[in-house]
N, C-alpha and C positions, 0 to 999 in steps of 0.2 A: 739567531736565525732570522728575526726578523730584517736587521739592517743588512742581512747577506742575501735576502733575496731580491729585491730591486739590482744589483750586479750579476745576479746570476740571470736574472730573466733580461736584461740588456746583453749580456755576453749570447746567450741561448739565442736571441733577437737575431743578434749582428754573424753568427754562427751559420743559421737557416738559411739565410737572404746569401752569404759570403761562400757558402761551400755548394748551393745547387747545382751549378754547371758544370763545376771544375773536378768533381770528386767523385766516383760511381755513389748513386744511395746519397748524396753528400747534403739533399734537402732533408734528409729525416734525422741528423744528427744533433739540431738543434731542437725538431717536434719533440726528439725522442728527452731531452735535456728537461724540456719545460713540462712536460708531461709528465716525468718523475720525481720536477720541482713540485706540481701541482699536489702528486698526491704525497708526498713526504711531507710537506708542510699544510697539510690539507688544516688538523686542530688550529694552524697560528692564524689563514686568513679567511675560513669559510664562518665564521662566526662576524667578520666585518663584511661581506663582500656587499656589493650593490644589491639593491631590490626593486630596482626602475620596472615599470612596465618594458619600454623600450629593450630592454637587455632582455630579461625574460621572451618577449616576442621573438627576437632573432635566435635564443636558446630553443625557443619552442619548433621552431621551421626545419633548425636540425635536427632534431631530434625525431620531427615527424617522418624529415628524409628517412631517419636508419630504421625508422619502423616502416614504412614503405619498400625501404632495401631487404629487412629484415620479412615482410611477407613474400618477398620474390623467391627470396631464400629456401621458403618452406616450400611455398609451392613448387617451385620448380627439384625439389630434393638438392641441393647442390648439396649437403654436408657441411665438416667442420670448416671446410676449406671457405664456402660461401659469405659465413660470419665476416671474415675480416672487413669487411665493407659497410655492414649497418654496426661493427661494433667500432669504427672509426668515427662516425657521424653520432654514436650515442655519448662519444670521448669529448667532441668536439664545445658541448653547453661546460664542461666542467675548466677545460682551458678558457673560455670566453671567461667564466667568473674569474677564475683567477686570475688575468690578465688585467679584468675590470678593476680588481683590489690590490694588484701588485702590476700599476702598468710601466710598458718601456719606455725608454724616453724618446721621442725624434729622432734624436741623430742615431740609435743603434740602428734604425731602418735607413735612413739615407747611407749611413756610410756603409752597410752589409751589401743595401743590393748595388753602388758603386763598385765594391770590392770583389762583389757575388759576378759584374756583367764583366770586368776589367780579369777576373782570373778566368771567366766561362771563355773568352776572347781566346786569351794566352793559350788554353787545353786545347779550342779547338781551330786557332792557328797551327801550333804545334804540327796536331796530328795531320793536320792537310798540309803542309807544305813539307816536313820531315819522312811522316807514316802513318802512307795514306792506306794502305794495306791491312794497317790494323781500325781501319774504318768500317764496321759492320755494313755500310749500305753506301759508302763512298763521297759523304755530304758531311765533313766535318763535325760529327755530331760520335763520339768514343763512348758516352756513358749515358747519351740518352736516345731518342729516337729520335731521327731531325727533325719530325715537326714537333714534339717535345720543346728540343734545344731552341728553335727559332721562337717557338710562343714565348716559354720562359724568359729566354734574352729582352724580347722584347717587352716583357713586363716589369722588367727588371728596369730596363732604360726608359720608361714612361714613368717607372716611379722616381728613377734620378730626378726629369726633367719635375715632373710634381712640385720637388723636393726644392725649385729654385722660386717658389713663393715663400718661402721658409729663409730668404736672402742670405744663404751661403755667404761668404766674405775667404778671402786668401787660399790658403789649401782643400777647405771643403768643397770651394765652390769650382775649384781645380779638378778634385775631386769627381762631384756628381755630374760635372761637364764631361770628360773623360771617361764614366761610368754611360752616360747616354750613349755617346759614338760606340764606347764596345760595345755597349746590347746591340744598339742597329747592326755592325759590323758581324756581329753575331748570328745572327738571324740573316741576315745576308751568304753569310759562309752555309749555313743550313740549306739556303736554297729552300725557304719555305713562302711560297707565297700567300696561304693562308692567313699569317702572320699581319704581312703588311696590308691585308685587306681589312684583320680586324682593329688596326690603327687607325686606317681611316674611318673606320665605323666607329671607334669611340673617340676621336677628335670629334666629329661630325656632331655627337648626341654630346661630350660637353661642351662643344659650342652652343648647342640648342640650351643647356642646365645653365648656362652662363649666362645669357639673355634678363635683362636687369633694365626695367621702364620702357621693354620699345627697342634699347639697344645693344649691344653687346660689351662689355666691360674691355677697355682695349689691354688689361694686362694676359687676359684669357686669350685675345684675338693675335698678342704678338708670342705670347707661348704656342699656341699650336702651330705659329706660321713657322715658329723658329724648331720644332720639333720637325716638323712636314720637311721643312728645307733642309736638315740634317738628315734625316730619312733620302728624302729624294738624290741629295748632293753623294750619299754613301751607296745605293742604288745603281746611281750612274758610274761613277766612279771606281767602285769595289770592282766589278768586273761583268764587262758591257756584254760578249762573247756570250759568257752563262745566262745573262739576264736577257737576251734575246732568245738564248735557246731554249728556256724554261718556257716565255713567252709567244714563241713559238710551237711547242709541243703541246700547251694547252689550246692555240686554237686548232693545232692536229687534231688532239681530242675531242673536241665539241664537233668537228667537223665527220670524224669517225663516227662517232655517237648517233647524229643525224643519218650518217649512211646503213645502220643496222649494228656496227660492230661497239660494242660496249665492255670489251674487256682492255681498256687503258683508265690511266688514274682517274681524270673525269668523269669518262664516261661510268666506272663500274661507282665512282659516288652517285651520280644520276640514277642507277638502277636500287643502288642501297636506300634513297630517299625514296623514290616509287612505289617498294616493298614497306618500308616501313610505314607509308603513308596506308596502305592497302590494309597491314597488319593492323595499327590500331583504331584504323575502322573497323573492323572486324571484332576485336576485343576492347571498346573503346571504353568503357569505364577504370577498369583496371589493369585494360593489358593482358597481353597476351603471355606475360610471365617469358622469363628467361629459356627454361627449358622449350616451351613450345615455340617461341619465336626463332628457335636454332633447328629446332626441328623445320617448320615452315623455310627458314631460311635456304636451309640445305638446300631443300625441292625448289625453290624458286632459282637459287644455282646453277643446279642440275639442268634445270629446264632455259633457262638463258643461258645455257654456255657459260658462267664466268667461273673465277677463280672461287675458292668459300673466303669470306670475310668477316671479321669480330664485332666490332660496333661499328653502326651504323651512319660513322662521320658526321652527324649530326647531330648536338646534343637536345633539339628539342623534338625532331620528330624518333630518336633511340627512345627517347622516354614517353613518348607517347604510346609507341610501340609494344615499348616494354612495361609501362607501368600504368597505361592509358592517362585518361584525362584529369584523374588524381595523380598522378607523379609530374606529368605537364605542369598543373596548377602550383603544386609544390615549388617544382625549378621556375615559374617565373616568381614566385615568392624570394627564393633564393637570391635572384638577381635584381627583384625591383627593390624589396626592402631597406636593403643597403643605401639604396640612393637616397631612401628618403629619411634615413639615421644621418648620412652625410652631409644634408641639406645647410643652407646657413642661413640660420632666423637670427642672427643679432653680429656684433661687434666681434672680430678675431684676431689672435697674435699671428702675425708671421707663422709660428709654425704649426700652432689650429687651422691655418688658411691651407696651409701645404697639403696637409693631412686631408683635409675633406676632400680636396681635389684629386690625393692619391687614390681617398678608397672610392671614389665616382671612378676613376677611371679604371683602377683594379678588376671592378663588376664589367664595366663597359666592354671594355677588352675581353674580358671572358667571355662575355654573350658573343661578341664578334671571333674569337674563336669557336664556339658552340655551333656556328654555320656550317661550319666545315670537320668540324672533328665533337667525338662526345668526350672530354678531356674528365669532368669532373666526376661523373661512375663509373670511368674504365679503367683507370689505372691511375699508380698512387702520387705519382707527381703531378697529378691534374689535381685530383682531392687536396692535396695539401697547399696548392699552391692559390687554391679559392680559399681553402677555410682558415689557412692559418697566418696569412698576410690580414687578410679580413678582420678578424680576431685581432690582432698588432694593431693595425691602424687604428682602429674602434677603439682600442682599452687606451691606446694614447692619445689620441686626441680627448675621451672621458678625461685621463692625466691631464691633461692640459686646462683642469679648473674650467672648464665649461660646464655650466647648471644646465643647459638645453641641451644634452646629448643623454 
């Protein structure tokens, strides 16, 4: 048992990361893997696992999530149905340990989310240029929601590029090169702008992490130029027509918006941040709880003309909203702490250096989708794709014989 779990949780690894785009559900086939490695083998590694402070803290932060999910729960009556959410985030401290004690190695995450951007590409080439008909919403996106498809792609191909301080050599580096273009190209077929906003928001903030005496470290400086310029070169290129037209319809938007009319994609975000701003004034310790904020919600609809809408496109003023200035507090815990597990206090191998840089930017990224969409309490490809990449990086880089993590 023992020597078969290190393969299984590398295979589980390279599974999660290889099958999210391209497979309906195809992210949870590996959670679902290591999660019933964890508790099968629970007797062989919970008697070794780590006992860091460090570990324990970022155990702890989850855990408080699903009991803050888990009061929303009550309060608002959702029933059996409600559970699935704080008992996902109660799941989330017992994979960290076991991940800590049985980590993956490196390459099952470079080469999964290579493999994960390069077959997400293929599906939703496929369906756009073959069958387009069988596109729920017409934006190359078959098994997720396009802006799903575009965040994920692109998280996907930020951990490629990560993954070339880790100095790939011949087919890898073939590989994770190949694995960048298709996430951008991905994400680009999505037609999600959001996306490439929150790229530049976390190029931006690890350039800021990377500032070292004064200067900027020039291998950090010619990484993000060389991501920026693959991004931009696939932008222009992919197809000019669409990306004017999108860029066009959003200053329709803002323009509309200013004139009275607020039911187009911007504008009814602008109305959704408003209300939520308003709401957890209102209830601002704890929020306004699920039930009542859908109830207010409604009337505030009703009353502006717009469509009814789910969460509230914003992951920090949704939780504000919804769970006041304790669930606020929470989610920047969620996102800062990581950076400061990721940090580099000494000497690193190639693929320790990779690794820090992937999970800085895994968070970053998320906060810069958080702007515009609430991905990580709404649905399960946003939850999984914060907590359990998160999780991988953290237990392998610990793998990686580092004493200071």
């Amino acid at each position: 048992m023992n020597a078969f779990l290190p393969l299984l949780v590398n295979g589980a690894t390279f599974l999660f990361f290889a099958l999210s785009l391209g497979v309906k559900s195809g992210y949870s086939y590996g959670a679902v893997l290591l999660l019933l490695a964890a508790l099968v083998s629970l007797p062989a590694w919970w008697p070794k696992r780590p006992r860091d402070a460090a570990l324990r803290l970022l155990a702890a932060v989850f855990f408080a999530a699903g009991l803050l999910t888990l009061l929303d729960v009550i309060r608002s009556a959702s029933g059996m149905r409600g559970l699935e959410l704080p008992l996902k985030f109660f799941v989330v401290p017992l994979l960290l340990y076991f991940l800590a004690a049985v980590p993956p190695r490196p390459r099952a995450i470079w080469a999964g989310a290579a493999c994960g951007a390069l077959f997400g590409l293929a599906v939703a080439w496929y369906f756009a240029t073959f069958a387009p008909e069988a596109l729920p919403l017409g934006r190359a996106a078959r098994f997720l929601h396009p802006i799903q498809l575009g965040n994920l792609a692109m998280l996907l191909a930020l951990i490629c590029a990560c993954s070339l301080r880790a100095r790939p050599r011949g087919w890898q580096l073939l590989l994770v090169l190949s694995g960048m273009v298709a996430g951008i190209y991905t994400t680009l077929l999505s037609e999600t702008r959001g996306s490439f906003f929150a790229l530049a928001w976390a190029l931006f903030f690890l350039g800021l992490l990377s500032l070292r005496r004064r200067h900027l470290k020039l291998r950090s400086v010619v990484l993000s130029a060389l991501i920026a310029a693959i991004a931009a070169t696939l932008f222009w290129l992919g197809n000019v027509e669409m990306i004017s037209a999108r860029f066009a319809q959003a200053q329709q938007d803002i323009a509309l918006y200013e004139a009275g009319k607020a039911d187009t994609s911007i504008g009814a975000r602008f109305e959704m941040w408003r209300f939520a701003w308003e709401e957890g004034s209102r209830y601002p310790l704890f929020g306004a709880g699920t039930a009542q904020l859908n109830a207010d919600k409604d009337a505030w609809c009703a009353q502006a003309n717009l469509a009814p809408f789910g969460h509230l496109h914003n992951e920090f003023l949704d939780a504000f909203a919804r769970r006041g200035l304790l669930g606020l507090a929470v989610l920047f815990f969620l996102l800062v702490w990581p950076l400061f597990l990721f940090r580099r206090t000494g000497h690193d191998s190639p693929d320790a250096a990779a690794l820090r840089l992937a999970g800085r930017a895994q968070v970053l990224l998320y906060s810069g989708f958080g702007l515009t969409q609430a991905a990580l309490f709404s649905h399960n490809s946003g939850f999984l794709f914060f907590a359990l990449p998160l999780c991988l990086i953290y237990a392998a880089l610990r793998g990686e014989g580092r004493s200071d993590v």
